[in-house]
C-alpha positions in Angstrom: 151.5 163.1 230.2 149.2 160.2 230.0 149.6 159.5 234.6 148.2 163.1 234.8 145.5 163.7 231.5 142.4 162.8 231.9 142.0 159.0 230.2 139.0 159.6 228.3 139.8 163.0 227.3 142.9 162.0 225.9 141.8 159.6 224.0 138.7 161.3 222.4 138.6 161.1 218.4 141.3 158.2 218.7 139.1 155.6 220.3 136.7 157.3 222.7 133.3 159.2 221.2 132.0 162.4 223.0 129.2 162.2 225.6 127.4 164.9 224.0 127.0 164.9 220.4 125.2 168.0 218.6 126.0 171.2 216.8 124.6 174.5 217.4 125.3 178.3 216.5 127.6 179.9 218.7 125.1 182.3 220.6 123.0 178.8 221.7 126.3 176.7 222.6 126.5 178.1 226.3 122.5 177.5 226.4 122.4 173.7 225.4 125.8 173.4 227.5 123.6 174.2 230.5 120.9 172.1 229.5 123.2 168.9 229.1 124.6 169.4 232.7 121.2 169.9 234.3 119.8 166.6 232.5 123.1 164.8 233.8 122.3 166.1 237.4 119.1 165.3 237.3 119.3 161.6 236.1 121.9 160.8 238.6 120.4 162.3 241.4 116.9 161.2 240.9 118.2 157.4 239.9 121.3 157.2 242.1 120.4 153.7 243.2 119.6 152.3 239.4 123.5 152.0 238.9 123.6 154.6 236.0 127.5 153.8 234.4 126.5 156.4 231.4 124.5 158.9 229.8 124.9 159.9 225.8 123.3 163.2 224.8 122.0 163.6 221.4 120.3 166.5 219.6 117.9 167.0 216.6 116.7 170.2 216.0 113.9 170.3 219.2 114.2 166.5 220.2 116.9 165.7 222.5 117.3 161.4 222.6 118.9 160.5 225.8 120.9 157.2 226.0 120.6 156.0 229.4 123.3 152.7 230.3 122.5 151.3 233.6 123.1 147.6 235.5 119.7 148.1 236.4 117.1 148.5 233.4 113.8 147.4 235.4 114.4 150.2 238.3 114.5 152.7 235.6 111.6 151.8 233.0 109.2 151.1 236.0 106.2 149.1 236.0 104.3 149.8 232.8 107.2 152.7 231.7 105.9 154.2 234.4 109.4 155.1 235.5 110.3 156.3 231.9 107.2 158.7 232.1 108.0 159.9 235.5 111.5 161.0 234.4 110.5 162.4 231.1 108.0 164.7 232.6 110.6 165.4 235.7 113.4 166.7 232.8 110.8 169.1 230.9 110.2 170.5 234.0 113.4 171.0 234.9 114.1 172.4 231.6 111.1 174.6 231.7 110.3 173.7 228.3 108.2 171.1 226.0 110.6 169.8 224.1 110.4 166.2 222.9 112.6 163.8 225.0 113.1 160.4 223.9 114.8 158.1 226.6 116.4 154.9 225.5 117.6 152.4 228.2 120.5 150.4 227.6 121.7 147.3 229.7 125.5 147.2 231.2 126.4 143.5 230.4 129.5 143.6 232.2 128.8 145.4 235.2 132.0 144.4 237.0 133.9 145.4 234.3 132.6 149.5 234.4 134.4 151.3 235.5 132.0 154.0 237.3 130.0 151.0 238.6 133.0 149.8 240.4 133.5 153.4 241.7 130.0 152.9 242.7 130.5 150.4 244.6 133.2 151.0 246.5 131.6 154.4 247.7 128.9 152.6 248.7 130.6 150.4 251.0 133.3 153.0 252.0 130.1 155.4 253.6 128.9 152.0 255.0 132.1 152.0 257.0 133.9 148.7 255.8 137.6 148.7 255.4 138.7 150.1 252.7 141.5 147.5 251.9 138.7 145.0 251.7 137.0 146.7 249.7 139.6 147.5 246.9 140.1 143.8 247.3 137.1 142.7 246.6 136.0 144.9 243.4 139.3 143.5 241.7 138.2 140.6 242.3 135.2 141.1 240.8 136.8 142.7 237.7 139.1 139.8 237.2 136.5 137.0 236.8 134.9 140.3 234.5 138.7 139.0 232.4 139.4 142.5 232.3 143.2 143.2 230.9 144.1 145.2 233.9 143.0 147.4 236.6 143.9 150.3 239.5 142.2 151.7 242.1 143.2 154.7 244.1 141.2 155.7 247.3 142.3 159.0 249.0 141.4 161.0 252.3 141.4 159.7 255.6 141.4 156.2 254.9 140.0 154.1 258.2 139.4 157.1 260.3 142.9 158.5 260.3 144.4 161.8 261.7 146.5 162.4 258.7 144.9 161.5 254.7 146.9 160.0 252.5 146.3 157.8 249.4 146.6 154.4 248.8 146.4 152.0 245.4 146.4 149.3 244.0 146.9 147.9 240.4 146.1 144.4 239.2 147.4 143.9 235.1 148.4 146.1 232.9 146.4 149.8 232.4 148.8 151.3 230.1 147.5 155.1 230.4 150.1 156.1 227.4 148.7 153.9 224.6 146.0 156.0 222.8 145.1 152.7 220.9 144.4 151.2 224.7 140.4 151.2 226.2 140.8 152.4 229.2 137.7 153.2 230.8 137.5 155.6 234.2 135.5 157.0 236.5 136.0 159.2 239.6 133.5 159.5 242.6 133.4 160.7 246.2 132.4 159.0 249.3 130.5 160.7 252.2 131.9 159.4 255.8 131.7 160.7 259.4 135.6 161.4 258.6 135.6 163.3 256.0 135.1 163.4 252.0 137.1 160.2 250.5 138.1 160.2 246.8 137.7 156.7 244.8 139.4 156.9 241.1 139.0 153.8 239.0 140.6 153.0 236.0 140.0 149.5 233.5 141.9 148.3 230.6 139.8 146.2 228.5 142.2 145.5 225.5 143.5 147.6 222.5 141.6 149.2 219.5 142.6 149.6 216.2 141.8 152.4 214.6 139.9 151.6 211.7 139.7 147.6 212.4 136.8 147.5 215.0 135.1 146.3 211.8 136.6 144.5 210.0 135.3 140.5 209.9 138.4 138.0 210.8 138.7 135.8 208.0 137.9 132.4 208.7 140.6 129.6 207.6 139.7 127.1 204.8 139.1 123.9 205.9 141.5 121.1 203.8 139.6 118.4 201.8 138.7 115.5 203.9 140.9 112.4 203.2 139.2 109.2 201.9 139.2 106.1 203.6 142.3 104.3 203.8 142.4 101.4 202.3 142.3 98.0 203.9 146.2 96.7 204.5 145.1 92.9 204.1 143.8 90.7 201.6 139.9 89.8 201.6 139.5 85.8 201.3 136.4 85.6 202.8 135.2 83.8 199.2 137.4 81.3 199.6 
């Protein structure tokens, strides 16, 4: 069950958080479902080259705070928040309402550890026609000086131009799909080429979670009382 499920869905409640988190009566659900799609759309087609590897939905009564996490802050704030303004207008518009959005933009610190930015990637260089062998080789690479616990990639389609498709991968560690307690982060994207649509699936293990114990400080050990000086192992004449 856990080779076909979807990783993050799986895991939800155990030790992954929803995307979208609000409530709402059940005649408004369908609405504010729409709504969180179209502001997904719209921030990923309008910042597809700020590296967006998230986007966390929250709602309060007519104020919607959207969590952007990106590799690249400065492309999305702008000069001045410029950038910020530009997209804030952009969503009402797209909303067709005046509701209050607040935007907060949040830095990927390790981007080669992401698993959508390593999709990213790899798309990127797959439409720009580079082997995709290389490719795969290079964003493990990548991952393991990240010291990620394991990771696979799986490319599909016609890979290198070929008459027939067929799908190739690769897995580096351990990414134990099974383990609810495991964090395994994924991300699925598709690459454009003159051949044909090419499908890029990432997944990254980044350790194991504890239910309960994120929190919890590690005790530190007691240092033992110093020694004193050792005594000197001769006899002092130095009066006589």
């Amino acid at each position: 069950m856990g080779q076909k499920i979807h990783p993050v869905g799986f895991r939800l409640g155990v030790t992954k958080d929803h995307k979208s988190c609000w409530y709402a009566d059940g005649r408004r659900y369908p609405e504010l479902l729409q709504e969180d799609l179209k502001i997904r759309k719209y921030v990923e087609k309008n910042l597809s080259n700020a590296g967006i590897a998230d986007i966390r939905i929250e709602r309060k009564a007519d104020q919607i705070d959207l969590s952007i996490h990106t590799a690249r802050p400065g492309v999305v704030v702008g000069r001045g928040g410029s950038g910020i303004e530009q997209l804030r207008v952009g969503l009402q518009k797209e909303l067709g309402s005046n509701r209050q959005i607040r935007i907060n933009v949040i830095e990927v610190s390790r981007v080669d550890a992401d698993a959508a930015l390593i999709a990213e990637y790899i798309t990127q260089q797959l439409e720009r026609r580079v082997s995709f062998r290389r490719v795969v080789r290079q964003a493990i690479q990548r991952a393991q000086r990240a010291e990620v616990k394991g990771i696979k990639i799986q490319v599909s389609g016609r890979l290198n131009g070929a008459e027939i498709a067929r799908t190739e991968w690769v897995r580096e560690g351990r990414v134990p799909l099974h383990t609810l307690r495991a964090d395994i982060d994924y991300s699925y994207r598709t690459a454009q080429t003159i051949y044909g649509i090419l499908g890029v699936k990432v997944w990254v293990f980044k350790g194991e979670i504890i239910p309960g114990q994120e929190d919890i400080p590690v005790p530190v050990p007691a240092q033992a009382p110093r020694r004193g000086r050792r005594k000197p192992q001769f006899e002092d004449r130095s009066d006589e």
